[in-house]
C-alpha positions, 0 to 999 in steps of 0.5 A: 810423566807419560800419559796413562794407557788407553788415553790420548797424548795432550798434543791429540787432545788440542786437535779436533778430529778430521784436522790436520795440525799446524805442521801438517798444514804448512807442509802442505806445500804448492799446489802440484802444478807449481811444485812440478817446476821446482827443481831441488838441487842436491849438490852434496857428496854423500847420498845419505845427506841427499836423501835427508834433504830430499825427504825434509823438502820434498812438501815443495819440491817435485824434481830432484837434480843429481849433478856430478858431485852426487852422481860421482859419489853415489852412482845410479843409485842416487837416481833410484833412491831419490825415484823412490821418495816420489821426485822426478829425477833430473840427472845434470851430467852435462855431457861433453866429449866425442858423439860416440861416447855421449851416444853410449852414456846417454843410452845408459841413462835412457833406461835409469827412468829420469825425466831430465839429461842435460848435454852440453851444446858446445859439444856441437850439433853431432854431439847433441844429436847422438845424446838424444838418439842414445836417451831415445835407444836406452829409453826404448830397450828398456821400456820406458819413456825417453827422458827429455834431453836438455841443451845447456847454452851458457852457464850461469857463472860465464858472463864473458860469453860472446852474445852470438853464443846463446842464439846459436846454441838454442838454435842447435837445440833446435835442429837436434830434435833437443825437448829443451835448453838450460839457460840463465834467467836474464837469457830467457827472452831471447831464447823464447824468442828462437825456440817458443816450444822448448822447455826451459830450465832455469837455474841460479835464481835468488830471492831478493837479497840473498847470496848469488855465490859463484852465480853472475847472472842471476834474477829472482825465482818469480822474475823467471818463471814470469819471462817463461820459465817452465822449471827452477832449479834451486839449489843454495838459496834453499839447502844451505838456509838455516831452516830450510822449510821457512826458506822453501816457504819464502820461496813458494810465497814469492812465487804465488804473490808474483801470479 
């Protein structure tokens, strides 16, 4: 039966004026300097489907990752699109080929407006320096400030990797002028140790318990921002849950029962 013209639903009834509901309290989500570390991973291939992930988790998240998969199929309007619903854009390409090339693509991304490019350091120390030159170039032509050019080390499925491999890597971020390096949780020491005023990005966390999926080397969320984090990215432990909100809230309380 609908409710008579002019008179309040039941459900407004039940809240007392100047409150907010249930629902709207436990979105509220964690405060702004948490939710500014988390990083939600939108590995789909449809930008619809990412855009329906952004709005549902956006109380808890305040970076949204575009990797190749979404970026192959949806372009730079997936960059735009998720920049509209309010999140910081990290756009995880991992560019890997000659100088020249990375130079001119990350120019190009320069002027998207994201916050985060990532570049492959096995690339070498030409390679990286002509990626953040070319954010620098992209960024300036356009207006805007220069995204952060982040070095990927070692990914976070390769546990075969000799151990020279990460110091060098991190030291070449370094030497490049790179604002941060993605590593794998259990490498956050040993890069603290060689670049203390990098920004490091972490991802394939997993709370206790879950699914590591195709992830080797892995800690919980609050072991790594307990090492030195500064951003998480999450991706499956979130996004692939059966209800997602009860996931992100899982995730935000092992966060801040861990401070």
């Amino acid at each position: 039966m609908s409710e008579p013209e002019g008179r309040a639903s039941r459900a407004e009834q039940r809240e007392p004026e100047g409150r907010a509901s249930r629902t709207e309290v436990e979105r509220e989500g964690p405060p702004p300097d948490l939710r500014s570390r988390l990083a939600l991973a939108l590995d789909v291939d449809d930008l619809v489907a990412a855009l329906r992930l952004g709005r549902e988790l956006k109380p808890w998240f305040g970076v949204a990752k575009v990797g190749l998969e979404l970026f192959t199929a949806s372009g730079p309007d997936s960059v735009g699109a998720l920049a509209d619903l309010g999140y910081e854009v990290f756009l995880d390409l991992k560019l890997h080929d000659i100088p020249t090339t990375v130079h001119k693509s990350a120019a190009v991304v320069g002027a998207y407006g994201v916050k985060y490019l990532t570049i492959h350091a096995m690339g070498g120390s030409a390679m990286l320096k002509a990626g953040v030159d070319g954010l620098q170039e992209g960024a300036s032509r356009a207006g805007l400030d220069p995204p952060t050019a982040l070095a990927v080390t070692v990914l976070t499925s390769d546990d075969s990797a000799p151990p020279h491999i990460l110091p060098t890597r991190v030291r070449m971020a370094l030497e490049t002028h790179c604002g941060g390096i993605v590593c794998a949780a259990p490498d956050i020491g040993q890069v603290r140790q060689i670049a203390p005023r990098l920004t490091v990005v972490v991802p394939g966390t997993r709370l206790p318990g879950s699914e590591t999926h195709d992830q080797a080397r892995v800690d919980t969320p609050a072991a790594a921002l307990d090492a030195g984090a500064d951003v998480l990215v999450i991706g499956r432990a979130v996004t692939a849950a059966t209800d997602r909100p009860a996931a992100a809230e899982a995730l935000i309380a092992s966060l801040t029962e861990a401070s």
